[in-house]
C-alpha positions as CSV (number, residue, x, y, z in Angstrom):
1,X,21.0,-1.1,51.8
2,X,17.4,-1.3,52.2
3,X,16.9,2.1,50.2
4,X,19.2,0.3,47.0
5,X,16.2,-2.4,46.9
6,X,13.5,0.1,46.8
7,X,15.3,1.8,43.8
8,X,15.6,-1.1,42.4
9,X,12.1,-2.3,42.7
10,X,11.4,1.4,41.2
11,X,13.7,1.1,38.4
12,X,12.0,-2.4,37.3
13,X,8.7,-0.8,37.5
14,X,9.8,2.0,35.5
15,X,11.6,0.5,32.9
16,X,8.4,-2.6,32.6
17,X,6.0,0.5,32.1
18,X,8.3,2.0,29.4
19,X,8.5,-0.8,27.6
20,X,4.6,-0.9,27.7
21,X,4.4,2.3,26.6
22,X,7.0,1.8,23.9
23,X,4.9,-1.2,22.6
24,X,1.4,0.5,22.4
25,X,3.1,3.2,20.4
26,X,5.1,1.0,18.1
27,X,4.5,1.6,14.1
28,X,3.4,-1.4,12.4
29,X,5.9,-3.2,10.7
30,X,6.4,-4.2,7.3
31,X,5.8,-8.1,6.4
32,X,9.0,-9.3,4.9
33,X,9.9,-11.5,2.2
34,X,7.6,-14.9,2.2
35,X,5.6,-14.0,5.0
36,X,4.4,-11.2,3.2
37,X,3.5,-13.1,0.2
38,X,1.8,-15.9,2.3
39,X,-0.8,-13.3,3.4
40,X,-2.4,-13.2,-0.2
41,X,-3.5,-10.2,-1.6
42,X,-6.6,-9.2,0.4
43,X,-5.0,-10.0,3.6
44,X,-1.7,-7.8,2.7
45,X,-4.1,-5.1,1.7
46,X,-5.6,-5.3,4.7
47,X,-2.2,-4.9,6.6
48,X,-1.5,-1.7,4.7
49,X,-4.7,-0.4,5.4
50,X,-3.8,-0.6,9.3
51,X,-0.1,0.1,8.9
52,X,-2.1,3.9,6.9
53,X,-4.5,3.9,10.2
54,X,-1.8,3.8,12.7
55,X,1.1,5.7,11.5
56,X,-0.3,8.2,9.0
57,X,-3.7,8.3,10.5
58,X,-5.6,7.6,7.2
59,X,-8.7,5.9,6.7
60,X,-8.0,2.9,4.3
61,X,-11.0,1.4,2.6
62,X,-9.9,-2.2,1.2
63,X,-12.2,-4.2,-1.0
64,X,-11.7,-7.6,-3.1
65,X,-13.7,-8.9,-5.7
66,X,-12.7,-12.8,-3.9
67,X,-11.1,-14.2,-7.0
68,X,-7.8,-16.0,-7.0
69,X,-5.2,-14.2,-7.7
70,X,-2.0,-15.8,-8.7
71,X,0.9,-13.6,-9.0
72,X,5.1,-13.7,-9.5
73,X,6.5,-13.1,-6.3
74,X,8.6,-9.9,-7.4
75,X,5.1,-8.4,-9.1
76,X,3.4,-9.2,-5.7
77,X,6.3,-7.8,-4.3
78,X,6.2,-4.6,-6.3
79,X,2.4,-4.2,-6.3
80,X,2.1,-4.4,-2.2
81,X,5.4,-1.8,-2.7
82,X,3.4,0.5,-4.8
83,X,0.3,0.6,-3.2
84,X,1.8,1.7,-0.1
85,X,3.6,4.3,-1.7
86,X,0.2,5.7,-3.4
87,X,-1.4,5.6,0.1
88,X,1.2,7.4,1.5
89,X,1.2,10.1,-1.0
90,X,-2.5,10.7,0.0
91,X,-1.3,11.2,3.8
92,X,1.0,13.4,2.9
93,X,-0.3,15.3,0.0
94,X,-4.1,14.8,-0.9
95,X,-5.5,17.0,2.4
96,X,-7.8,14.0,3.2
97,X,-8.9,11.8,5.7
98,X,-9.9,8.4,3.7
99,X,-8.9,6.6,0.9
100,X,-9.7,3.3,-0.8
101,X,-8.2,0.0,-2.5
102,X,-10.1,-2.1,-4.7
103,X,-8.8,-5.4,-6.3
104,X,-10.4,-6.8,-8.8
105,X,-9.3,-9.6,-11.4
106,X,-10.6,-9.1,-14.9
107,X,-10.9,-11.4,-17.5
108,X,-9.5,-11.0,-20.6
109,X,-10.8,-13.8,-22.0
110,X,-14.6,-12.0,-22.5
111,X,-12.6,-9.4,-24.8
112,X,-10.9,-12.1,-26.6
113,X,-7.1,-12.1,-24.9
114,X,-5.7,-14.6,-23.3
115,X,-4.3,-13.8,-20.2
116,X,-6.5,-12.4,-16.7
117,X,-5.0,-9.3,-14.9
118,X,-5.3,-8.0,-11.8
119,X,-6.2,-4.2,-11.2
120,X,-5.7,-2.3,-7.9
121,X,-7.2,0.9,-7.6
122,X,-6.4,3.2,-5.0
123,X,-9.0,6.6,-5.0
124,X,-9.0,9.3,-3.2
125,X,-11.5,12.4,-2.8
126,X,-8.6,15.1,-2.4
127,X,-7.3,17.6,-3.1
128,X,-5.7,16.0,-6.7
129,X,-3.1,17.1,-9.0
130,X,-2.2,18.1,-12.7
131,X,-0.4,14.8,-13.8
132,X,1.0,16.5,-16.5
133,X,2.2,18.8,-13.9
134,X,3.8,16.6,-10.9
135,X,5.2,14.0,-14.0
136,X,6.2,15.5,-16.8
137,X,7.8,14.0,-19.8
138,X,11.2,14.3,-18.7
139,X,10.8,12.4,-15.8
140,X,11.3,15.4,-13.5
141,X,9.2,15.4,-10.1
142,X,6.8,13.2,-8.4
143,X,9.7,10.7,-8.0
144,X,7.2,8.2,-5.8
145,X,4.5,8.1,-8.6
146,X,7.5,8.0,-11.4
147,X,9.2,4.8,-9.5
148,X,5.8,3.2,-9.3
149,X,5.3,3.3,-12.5
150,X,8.4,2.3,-13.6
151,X,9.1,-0.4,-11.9
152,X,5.5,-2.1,-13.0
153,X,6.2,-1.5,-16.2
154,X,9.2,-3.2,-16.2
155,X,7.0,-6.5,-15.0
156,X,4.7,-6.2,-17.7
157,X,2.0,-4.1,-15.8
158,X,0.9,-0.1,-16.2
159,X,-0.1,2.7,-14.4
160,X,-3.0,5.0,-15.1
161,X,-3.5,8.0,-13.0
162,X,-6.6,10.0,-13.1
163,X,-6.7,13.4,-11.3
164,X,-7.1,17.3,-11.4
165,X,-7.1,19.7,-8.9
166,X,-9.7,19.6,-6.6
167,X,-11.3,16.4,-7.8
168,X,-9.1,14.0,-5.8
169,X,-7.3,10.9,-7.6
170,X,-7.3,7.6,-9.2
171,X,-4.6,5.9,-9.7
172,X,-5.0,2.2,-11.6
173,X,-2.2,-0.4,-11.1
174,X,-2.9,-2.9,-13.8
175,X,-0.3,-6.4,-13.5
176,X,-0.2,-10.0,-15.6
177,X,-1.8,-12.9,-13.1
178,X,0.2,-15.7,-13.7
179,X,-1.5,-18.8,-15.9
180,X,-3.7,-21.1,-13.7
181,X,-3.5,-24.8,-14.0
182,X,-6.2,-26.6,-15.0
């Protein structure tokens, strides 16, 4: 009997310092649905640039220019989507250590439009691509950058992508804020 306790005891101990170990190794997980949202941009930015840290092991460079930025919840949605499908596409296919996010809203206003928008730009110094290449016309290939850009299209924002090979990428994600109140 007395050696069933000390397995016992053993087992606990075992099992607690799994369970540790399970934890410190844990990916990050996704914010869902409102909670996600309720982080604002520069906060959720910021959770992607860990979420690159920890499982892909890719320096993420976040900055934000401050301003409000007022967005639809599915274009929020779909923006947070698509700029952690860019970053991830630089972990798996730009050969480099870093990349960077910059959000920025610009005013179109000065230019004589009405509505703001916001731009994201994710950039990295890699090892780039022909776009003409990896997304052809007929919609062949680079299913990640294709999806991206279809699906921000479809809420009223575009995708510019800027790269050759050898001279890393940028990749603009341009959306509609939505009207302030004033």
């Amino acid at each position: 009997r007395a050696g069933h306790g000390q397995a016992g005891a053993h087992g606990r101990r075992a099992r607690r310092r799994l369970e540790r170990l399970a934890r410190a190794h844990r990916p990050a997980r996704r914010p869902r649905g409102a909670g996600r949202r309720d982080l604002g941009l520069a906060a959720a930015l910021e959770w992607i640039a860990d979420e690159m840290r920890h499982v892909y092991k890719l320096d993420v460079h976040t900055q934000d220019d401050g301003a409000p930025k007022p967005l639809d919840p599915a274009v929020s949605t779909t923006l947070f989507r698509a700029v952690r499908e860019l970053l991830i596409n630089v972990a798996k296919h730009a050969k480099t250590a870093t990349a960077k996010v910059h959000a920025e809203v610009q005013s179109s206003k000065a230019s004589g439009g009405g509505d703001d928008t916001l731009v994201v730009t994710v950039t990295d110094e890699g090892s780039g691509f022909d776009p003409n290449v990896a997304l052809p016309a007929n919609g062949s290939g680079g299913f990640g950058l294709i999806s991206v850009r279809e699906r921000l299209n479809l809420l009223g924002g575009e995708v510019t992508i800027h790269s050759n090979p050898g001279d890393g990428t940028t990749v603009n994600l341009k959306v509609p804020l939505l009207a302030q109140k004033k």
